[in-house]
C-alpha positions in Angstrom: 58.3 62.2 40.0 57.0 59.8 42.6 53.3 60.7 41.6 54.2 60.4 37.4 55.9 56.7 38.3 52.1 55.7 39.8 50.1 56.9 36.9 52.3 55.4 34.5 51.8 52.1 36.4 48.2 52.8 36.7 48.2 53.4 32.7 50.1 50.4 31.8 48.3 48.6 34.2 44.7 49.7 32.2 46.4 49.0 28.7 47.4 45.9 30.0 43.7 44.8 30.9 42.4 46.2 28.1 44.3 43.5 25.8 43.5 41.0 28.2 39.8 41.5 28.4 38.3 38.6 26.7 35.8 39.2 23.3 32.4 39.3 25.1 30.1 37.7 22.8 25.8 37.6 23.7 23.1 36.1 21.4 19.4 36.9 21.5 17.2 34.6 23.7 16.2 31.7 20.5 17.6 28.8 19.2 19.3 29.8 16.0 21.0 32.6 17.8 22.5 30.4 20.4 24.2 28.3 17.5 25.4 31.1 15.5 26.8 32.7 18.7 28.3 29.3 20.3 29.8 28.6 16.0 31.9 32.4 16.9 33.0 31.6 20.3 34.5 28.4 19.8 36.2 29.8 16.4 37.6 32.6 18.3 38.9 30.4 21.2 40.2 28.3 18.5 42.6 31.4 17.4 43.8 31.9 21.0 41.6 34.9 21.4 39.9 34.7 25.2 36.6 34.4 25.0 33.6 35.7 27.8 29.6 33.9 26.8 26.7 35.6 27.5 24.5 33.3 25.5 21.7 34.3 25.9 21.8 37.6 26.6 18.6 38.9 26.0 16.2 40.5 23.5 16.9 42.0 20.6 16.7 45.3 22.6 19.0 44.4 25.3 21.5 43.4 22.8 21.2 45.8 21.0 22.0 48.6 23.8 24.9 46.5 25.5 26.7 46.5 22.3 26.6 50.2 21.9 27.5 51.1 25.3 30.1 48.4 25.2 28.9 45.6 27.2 28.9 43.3 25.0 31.4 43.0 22.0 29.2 41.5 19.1 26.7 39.6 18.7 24.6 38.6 16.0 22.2 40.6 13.7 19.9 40.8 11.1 19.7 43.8 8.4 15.9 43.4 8.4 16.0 44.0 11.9 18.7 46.5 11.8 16.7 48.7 9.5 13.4 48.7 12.2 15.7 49.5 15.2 16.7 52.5 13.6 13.0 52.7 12.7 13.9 53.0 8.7 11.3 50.8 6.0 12.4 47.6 5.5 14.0 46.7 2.6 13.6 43.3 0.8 16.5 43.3 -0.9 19.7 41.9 0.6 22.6 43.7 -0.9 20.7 47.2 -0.4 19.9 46.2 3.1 23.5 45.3 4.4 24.7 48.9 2.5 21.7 50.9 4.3 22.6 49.3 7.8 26.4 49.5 7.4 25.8 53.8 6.2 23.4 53.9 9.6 25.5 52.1 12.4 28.8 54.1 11.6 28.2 57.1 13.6 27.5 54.5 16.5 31.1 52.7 16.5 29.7 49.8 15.4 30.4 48.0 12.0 28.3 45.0 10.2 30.8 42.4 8.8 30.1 39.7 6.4 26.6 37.7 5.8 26.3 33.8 7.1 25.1 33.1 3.7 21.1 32.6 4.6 18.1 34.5 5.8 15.7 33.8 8.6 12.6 35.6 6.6 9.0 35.6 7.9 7.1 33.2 6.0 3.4 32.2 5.8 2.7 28.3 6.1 0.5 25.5 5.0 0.0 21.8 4.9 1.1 20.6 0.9 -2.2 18.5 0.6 -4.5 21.3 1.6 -2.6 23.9 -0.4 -2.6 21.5 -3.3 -6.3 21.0 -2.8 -7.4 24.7 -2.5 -4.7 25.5 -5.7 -2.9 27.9 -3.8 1.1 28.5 -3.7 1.2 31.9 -3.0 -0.7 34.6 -0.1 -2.3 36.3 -2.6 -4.1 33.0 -3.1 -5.3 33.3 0.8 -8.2 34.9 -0.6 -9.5 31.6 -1.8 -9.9 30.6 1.7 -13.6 32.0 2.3 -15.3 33.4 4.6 -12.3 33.2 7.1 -9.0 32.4 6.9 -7.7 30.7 10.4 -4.3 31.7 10.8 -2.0 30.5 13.8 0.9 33.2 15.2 3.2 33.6 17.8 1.5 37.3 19.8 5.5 39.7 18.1 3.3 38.8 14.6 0.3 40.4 15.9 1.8 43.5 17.1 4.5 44.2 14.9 3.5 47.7 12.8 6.0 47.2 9.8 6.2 43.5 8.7 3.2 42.4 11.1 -1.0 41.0 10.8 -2.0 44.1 10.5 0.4 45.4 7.8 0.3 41.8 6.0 -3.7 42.4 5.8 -3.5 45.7 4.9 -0.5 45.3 1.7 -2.6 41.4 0.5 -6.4 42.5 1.6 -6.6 39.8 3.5 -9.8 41.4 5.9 -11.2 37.7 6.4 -8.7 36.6 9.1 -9.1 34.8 12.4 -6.0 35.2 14.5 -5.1 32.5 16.6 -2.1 33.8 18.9 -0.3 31.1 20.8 2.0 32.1 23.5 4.1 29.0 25.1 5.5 27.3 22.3 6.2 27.4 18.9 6.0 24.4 18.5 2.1 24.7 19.3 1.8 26.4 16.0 2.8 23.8 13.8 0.5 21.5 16.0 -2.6 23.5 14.8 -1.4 23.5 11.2 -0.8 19.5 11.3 -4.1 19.1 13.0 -6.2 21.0 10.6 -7.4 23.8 13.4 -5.8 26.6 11.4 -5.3 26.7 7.3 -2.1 29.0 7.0 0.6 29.6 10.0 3.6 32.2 10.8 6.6 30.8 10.8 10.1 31.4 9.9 12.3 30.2 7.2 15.4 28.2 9.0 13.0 26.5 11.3 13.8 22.4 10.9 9.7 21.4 11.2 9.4 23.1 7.6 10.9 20.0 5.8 10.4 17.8 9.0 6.8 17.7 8.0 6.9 18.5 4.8 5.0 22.0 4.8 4.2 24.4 1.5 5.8 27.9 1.9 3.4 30.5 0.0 5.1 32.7 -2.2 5.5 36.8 -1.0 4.1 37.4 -4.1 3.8 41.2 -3.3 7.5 41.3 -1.5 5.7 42.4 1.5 8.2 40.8 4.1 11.9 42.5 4.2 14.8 40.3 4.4 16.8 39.5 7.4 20.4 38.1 6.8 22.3 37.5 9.6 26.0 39.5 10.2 28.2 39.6 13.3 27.5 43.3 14.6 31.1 44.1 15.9 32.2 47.2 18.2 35.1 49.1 15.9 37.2 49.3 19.4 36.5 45.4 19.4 38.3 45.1 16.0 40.8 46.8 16.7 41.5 44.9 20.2 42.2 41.9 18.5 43.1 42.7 15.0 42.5 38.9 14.2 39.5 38.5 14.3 38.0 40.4 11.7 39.9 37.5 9.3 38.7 34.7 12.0 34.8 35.7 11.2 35.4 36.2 7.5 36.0 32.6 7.3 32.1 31.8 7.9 30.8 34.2 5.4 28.0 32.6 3.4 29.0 29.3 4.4 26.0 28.7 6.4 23.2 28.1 4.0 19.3 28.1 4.9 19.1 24.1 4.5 21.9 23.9 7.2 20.5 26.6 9.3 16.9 24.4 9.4 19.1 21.4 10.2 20.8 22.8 13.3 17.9 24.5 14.4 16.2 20.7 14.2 19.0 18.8 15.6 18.6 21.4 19.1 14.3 22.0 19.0 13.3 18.5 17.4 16.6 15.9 18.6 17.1 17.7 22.0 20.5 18.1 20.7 23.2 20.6 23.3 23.5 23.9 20.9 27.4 23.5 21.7 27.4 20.0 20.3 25.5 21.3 17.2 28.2 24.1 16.7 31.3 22.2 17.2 29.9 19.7 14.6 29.3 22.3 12.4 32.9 23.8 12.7 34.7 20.6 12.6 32.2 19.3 9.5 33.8 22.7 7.8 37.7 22.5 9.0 37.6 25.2 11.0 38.5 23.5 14.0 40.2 20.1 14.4 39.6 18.2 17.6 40.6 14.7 18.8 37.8 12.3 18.5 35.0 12.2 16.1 31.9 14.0 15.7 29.3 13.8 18.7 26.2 12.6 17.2 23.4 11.0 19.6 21.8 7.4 19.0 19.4 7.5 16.0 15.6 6.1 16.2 14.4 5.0 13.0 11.2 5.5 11.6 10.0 3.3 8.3 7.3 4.7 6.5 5.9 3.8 2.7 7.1 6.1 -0.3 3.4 7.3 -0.7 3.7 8.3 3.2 3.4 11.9 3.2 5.5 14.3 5.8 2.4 16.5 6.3 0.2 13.3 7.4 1.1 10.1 9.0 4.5 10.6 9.3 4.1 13.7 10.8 1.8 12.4 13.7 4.3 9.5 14.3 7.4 11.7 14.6 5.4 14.0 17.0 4.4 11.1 19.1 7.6 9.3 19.1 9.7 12.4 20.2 7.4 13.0 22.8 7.8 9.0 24.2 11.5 9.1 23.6 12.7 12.8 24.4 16.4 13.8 23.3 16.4 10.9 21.0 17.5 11.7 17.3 14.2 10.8 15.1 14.7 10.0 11.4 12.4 8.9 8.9 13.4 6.9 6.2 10.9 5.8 3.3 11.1 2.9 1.1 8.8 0.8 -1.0 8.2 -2.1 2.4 9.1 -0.4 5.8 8.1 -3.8 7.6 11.2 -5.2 6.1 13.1 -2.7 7.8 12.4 -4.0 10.9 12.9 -7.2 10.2 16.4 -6.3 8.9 16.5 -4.3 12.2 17.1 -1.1 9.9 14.3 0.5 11.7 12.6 0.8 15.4 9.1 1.4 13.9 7.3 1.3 10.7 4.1 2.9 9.5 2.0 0.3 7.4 -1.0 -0.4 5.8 -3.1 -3.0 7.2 -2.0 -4.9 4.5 1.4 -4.8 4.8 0.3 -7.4 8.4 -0.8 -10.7 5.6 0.7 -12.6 2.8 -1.3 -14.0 0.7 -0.6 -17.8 0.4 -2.4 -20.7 -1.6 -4.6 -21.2 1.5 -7.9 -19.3 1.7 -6.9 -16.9 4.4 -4.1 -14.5 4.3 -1.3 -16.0 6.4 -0.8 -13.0 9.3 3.2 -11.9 9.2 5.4 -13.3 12.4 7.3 -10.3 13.3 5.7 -7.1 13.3 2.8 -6.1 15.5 0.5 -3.1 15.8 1.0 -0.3 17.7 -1.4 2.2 17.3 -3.8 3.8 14.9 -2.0 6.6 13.0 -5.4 7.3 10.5 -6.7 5.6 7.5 -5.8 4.7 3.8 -8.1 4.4 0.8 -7.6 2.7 -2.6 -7.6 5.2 -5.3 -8.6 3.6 -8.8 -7.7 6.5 -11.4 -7.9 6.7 -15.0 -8.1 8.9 -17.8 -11.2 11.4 -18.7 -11.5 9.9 -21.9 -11.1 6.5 -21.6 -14.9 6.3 -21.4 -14.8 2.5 -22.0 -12.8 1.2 -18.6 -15.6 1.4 -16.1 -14.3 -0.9 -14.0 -10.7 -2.8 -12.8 -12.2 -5.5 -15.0 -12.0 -3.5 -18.0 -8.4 -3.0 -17.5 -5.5 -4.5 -18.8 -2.0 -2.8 -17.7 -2.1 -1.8 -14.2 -0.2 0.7 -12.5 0.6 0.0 -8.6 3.7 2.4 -7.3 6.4 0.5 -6.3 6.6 -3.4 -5.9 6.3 -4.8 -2.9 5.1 -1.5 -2.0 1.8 -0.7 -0.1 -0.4 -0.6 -3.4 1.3 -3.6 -4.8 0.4 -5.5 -2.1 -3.2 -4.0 -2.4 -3.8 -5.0 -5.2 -2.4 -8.7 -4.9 -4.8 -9.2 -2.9 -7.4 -7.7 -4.6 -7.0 -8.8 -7.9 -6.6 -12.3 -6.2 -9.8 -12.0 -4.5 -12.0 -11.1 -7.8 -9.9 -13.5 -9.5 -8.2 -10.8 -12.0 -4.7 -11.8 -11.3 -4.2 -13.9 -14.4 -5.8 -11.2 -16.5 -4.2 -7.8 -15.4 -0.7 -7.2 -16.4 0.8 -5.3 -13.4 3.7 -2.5 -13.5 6.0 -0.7 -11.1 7.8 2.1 -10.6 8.9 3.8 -7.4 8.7 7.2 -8.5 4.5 7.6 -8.9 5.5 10.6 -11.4 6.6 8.2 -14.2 3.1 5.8 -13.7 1.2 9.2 -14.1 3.0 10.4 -17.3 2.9 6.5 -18.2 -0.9 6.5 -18.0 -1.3 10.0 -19.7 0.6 8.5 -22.9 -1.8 5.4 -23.0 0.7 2.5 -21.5 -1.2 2.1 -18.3 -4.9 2.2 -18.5 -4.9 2.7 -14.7 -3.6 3.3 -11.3 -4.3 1.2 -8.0 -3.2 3.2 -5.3 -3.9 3.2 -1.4 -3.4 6.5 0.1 -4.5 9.4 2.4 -7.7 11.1 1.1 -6.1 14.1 -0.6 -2.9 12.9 -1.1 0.1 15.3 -2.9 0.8 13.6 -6.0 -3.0 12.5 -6.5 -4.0 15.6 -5.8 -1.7 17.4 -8.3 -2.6 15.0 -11.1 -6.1 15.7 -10.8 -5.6 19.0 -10.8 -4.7 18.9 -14.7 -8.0 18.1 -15.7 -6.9 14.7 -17.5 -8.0 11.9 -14.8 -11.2 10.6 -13.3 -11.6 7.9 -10.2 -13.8 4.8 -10.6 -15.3 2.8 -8.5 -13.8 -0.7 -7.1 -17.4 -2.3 -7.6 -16.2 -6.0 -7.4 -15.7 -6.0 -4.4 -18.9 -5.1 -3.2 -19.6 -8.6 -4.5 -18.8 -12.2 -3.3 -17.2 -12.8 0.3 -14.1 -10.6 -0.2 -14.8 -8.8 3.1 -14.8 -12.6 5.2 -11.6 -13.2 3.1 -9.5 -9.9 3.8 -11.8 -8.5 6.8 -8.9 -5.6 7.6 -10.5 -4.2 4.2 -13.6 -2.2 4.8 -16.1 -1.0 2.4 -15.4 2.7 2.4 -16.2 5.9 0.1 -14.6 8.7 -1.4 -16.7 11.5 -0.9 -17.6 13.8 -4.3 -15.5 16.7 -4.4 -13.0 15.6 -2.6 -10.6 15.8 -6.2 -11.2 18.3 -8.8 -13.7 17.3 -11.0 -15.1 14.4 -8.9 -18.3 15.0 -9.1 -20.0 12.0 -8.0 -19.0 9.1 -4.9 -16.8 6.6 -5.5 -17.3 3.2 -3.6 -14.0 1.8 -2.6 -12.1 0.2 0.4 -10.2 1.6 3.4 -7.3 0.4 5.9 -6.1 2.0 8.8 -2.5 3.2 9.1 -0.4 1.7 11.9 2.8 2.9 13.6 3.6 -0.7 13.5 7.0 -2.4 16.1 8.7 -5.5 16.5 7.0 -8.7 17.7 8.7 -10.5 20.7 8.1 -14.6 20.9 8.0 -14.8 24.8 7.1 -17.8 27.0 6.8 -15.0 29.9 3.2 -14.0 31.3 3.3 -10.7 31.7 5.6 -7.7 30.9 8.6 -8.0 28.7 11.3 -8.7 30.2 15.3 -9.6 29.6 13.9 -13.6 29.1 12.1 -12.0 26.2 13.7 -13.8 22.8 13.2 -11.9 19.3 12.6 -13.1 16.0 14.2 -10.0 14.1 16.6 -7.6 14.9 14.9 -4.5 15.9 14.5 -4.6 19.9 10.7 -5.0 20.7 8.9 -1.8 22.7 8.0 -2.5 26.1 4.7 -2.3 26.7 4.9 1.1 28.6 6.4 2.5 26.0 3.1 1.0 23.8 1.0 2.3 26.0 2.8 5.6 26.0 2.9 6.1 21.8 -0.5 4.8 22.0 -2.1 7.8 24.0 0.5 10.3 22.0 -1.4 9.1 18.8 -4.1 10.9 20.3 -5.8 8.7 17.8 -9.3 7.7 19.2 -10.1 5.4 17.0 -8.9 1.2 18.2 -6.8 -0.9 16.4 -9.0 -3.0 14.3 -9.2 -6.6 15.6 -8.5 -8.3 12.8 -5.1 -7.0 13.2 -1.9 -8.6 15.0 -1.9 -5.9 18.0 0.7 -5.5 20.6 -1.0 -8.0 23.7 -1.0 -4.9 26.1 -3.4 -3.3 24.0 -5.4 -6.4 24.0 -9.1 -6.5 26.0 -9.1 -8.6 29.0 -11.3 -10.5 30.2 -12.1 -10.5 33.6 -11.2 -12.9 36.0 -14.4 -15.2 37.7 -14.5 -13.7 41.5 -14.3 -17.5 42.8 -12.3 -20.2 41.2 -14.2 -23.1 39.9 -11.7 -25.5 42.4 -10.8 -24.0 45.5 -7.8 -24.3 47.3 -7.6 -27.3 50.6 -7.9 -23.8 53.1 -10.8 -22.5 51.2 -12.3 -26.3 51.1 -12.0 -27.2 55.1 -13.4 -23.5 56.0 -16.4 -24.3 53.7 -17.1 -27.4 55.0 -16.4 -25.6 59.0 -19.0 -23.4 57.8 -21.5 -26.1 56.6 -21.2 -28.7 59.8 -21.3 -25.6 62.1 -24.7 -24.6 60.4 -26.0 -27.9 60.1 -25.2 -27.8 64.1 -27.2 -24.6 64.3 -30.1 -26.0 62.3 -30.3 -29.4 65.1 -30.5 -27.0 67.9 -33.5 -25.3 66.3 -35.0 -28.7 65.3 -34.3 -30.5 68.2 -38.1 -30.7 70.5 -38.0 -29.4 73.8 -37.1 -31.9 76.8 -39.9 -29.9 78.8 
């Protein structure tokens, strides 16, 4: 009797732990998996139910394993993967893939709930302008790319047999590629794509540098990559320890859609952003949970850039170097048709602009230079584009134009071509007309109401790009300018060309004029020599950077080209001259040791003079 009393205890004892034990929830070692993970645990605790983190656990492996010996209690998982654990072909439909995994994982006590709503899916990259250029939007395109295609991967892409390089070659043809592994950070990748070392990069499809920078996904036009949707993988014992929960994780089925996926995934890689932050926000954006106080959201630092800025270019290499000055800081970009008004309206921290956006023209000669805003550093260079249509074979020139197209007003190429027109003394003559959205100019000058475009851009900018693609436009030269002394007038414009073939069906050189592009700050009016300091008084809103923090964006640039001189530059990026080793007045010490000097060798000079008394 005495022995049945102490394993009753002992029984109750273990059921009573068992109810007790907290849901054990691990994620695989990556940023999306720490959100999703984190988005479960703070929903559970929300419903009362105890919760123990392992986040991260590990790989996929050693999550995998803990959750079937009962380690863990669920993490998250992906069919795709699923499928290749069990070492089944993948399977590129969603629907199929869930049923397949679900029949596979039975016998193993383990059970697939619901999907998030999106799919982290292998994709192949490239910069918009190039894959514009080259006409390609899907891989099978990649073939274009001759005699090698330079492709950047993390080394998993290399080696993986089923939805790998090797495979990917194999299913597209695709013999001609250079692998470029990088190891240490993914981030690297997306650095060689933006720099123009590699032409096409692995990546995958939730990660926030996608729309960050504005990037071309190419089309699986051959459904070679299987799908991977995301589904808490639960232990059946875990369900049935706390019969709630099953309902709790029903509530995030396919709420979680890819373009919030990328956003969370930015807010913790890109904003520096605590993954716990990111979830609660998420869960309390959704009214999952209610908490006291509002939403945690760190201190933005705004970018201005030009609506003809493209993600893939200039702003790209500005958001890159400014996250690396200010780390942790939320970056945004915002474009509009005259960033440097931004920071006059203290809207914006920085601004990317056009040389020209530094002068107003004026009814003086010169250009007046603009109070507030100062350069920063050289993000790369702008060209005026002069386009027309293929068979208007009598406009040769802007002077044989008479409804001009320039983008947005008081945008970049509005203020272009104010000056230019001004200059050649077409501004009476030329009828000019705006739009912000460059599509509606285009379609505008295919139905004959614009017998032009003036626009200052990258060399193979997007739209550009895509319009010349159709067949229907041709560039001209700007040839008045080579005249007359335009260049003494607006120096910051330099005679530049646009090299043939750089557009389809530009056979020939096009003379034209170039401006660099600035990542462009506030301008401080201090009385101070020196550094800037707390005496430092503002004309605008927008604080002014200090000049370590100039000197810092400056070298992030990693632009070696200088400001141009003709432009209102930050004084810390100024030459200096040197100092003259003596001062032209000396001080009263320096005076009465000089003249010391000169009486004791003029004494010196008398006792070698002086005849001998002998």
């Amino acid at each position: 009797m005495k022995k049945f009393l102490i394993y009753s205890g002992l029984l109750l004892l273990l059921i009573s732990c068992s109810k007790t034990k907290p849901l054990h929830i691990g994620a695989k070692d990556f940023t999306e998996q720490l959100i999703l993970a984190e988005i479960i645990a703070q929903l559970a605790e929300y419903q009362k139910i105890p919760v123990k983190r392992s986040i991260p656990y590990g790989d996929t492996f050693s999550n995998f394993e803990a959750v079937k010996n009962g380690d863990l209690d669920l993490y998250v998982e992906y069919n795709g993967t699923g499928l290749t654990m069990l070492g089944q072909p993948p399977i590129n439909n969603g629907d199929k893939s869930l049923i397949e995994v679900r029949r596979l994982f039975q016998p193993l006590n383990l059970e697939w709930l619901n999907r998030l709503g999106f799919a982290n899916n292998y994709v192949l990259l490239m910069r918009k302008d190039r894959a514009l250029n080259l006409k390609i939007d899907k891989i099978s395109d990649l073939i274009k790319i001759q005699p090698t295609l330079r492709m950047a991967m993390e080394p998993e892409f290399l080696e993986r047999p089923l939805d790998g390089l090797p495979a990917l070659q194999r299913r597209y043809g695709l013999n001609n590629i250079i692998a470029t592994v990088i190891d240490n950070d993914k981030s690297t990748i997306y650095q060689a794509l933006l720099d123009d070392k590699v032409d096409v990069a692995e990546g995958f499809s939730t990660e926030g540098r996608i729309e960050d920078f504005g990037l071309t996904i190419l089309e699986d036009d051959l459904n070679f990559f299987p799908v991977y949707e995301p589904s808490p993988l639960v232990r059946n014992d875990t369900l049935e320890r706390f019969p709630e929960l099953r309902g709790t994780l029903e509530k995030l089925t396919g709420l979680i859609d890819t373009k919030t996926m990328r956003q969370m995934n930015r807010e913790v890689e890109l904003e520096g952003q605590d993954y716990q932050i990111v979830a609660q926000n998420f869960l309390m954006q959704n009214d999952l949970i209610h908490k006291k106080g509002k939403l945690l959201q760190k201190e933005e630092l705004v970018i201005a850039a030009g609506l003809l800025d493209e993600r893939s270019k200039s702003i790209s290499i500005a958001l890159r170097a400014v996250r690396k000055v200010f780390p942790g800081r939320s970056v945004k970009v915002i474009q509009m048709p005259n960033p440097e008004q931004a920071i006059l309206e203290g809207k914006a921290r920085l601004a990317i602009l056009g040389a020209e956006s530094f002068f107003t023209l004026t009814n003086d000669f010169l250009p007046e230079t603009q109070p507030f805003i100062e350069a920063v550093g050289v993000i790369g260079t702008k060209m005026v584009h002069l386009i027309t249509l293929q068979n208007n074979t009598h406009i040769t020139s802007l002077k044989d134009m008479k409804n001009l197209g320039v983008g947005a007003e008081k945008g970049a190429s509005d203020q272009t071509a104010g000056m230019i027109l001004n200059a050649i003394s077409l501004q009476n003559t030329l009828q000019l007309h705006y739009d912000s959205h460059l599509e509606n100019q285009i379609a505008a000058l295919k139905k004959g109401q614009l017998d032009g475009l003036l626009l200052i851009a990258s060399l193979h900018h997007e739209q550009i790009t895509a319009a010349m693609n159709e067949g229907l436009f041709k560039l001209i030269s700007l040839k008045e300018w080579q005249e007359g002394n335009h260049l003494i007038r607006f120096p910051f414009f330099r005679l530049a060309r646009i090299p043939s073939n750089t557009y389809e069906g530009q056979t020939e050189i096009i003379e034209t004029v170039s401006t660099q592009d600035i990542l462009a700050g506030s301008k401080p009016i201090t009385n101070i020599v020196g550094d800037r300091g707390p005496a430092t008084v503002i004309a605008t809103h927008a604080p002014p950077l200090s000049d370590p923090i100039i000197l810092k964006l400056n070298k992030e640039l990693k632009i070696t080209e200088k400001l141009d001189p003709t432009l209102p530059s930050a004084e810390v990026l100024k030459p200096r001259t040197h100092s003259m080793t003596s001062p032209l007045n000396p001080s009263l010490v320096d005076s009465i040791a000089n003249l010391l000097m000169i009486l004791l060798m003029g004494f010196f000079a008398y006792l070698f003079l002086k005849p001998d008394p002998s």
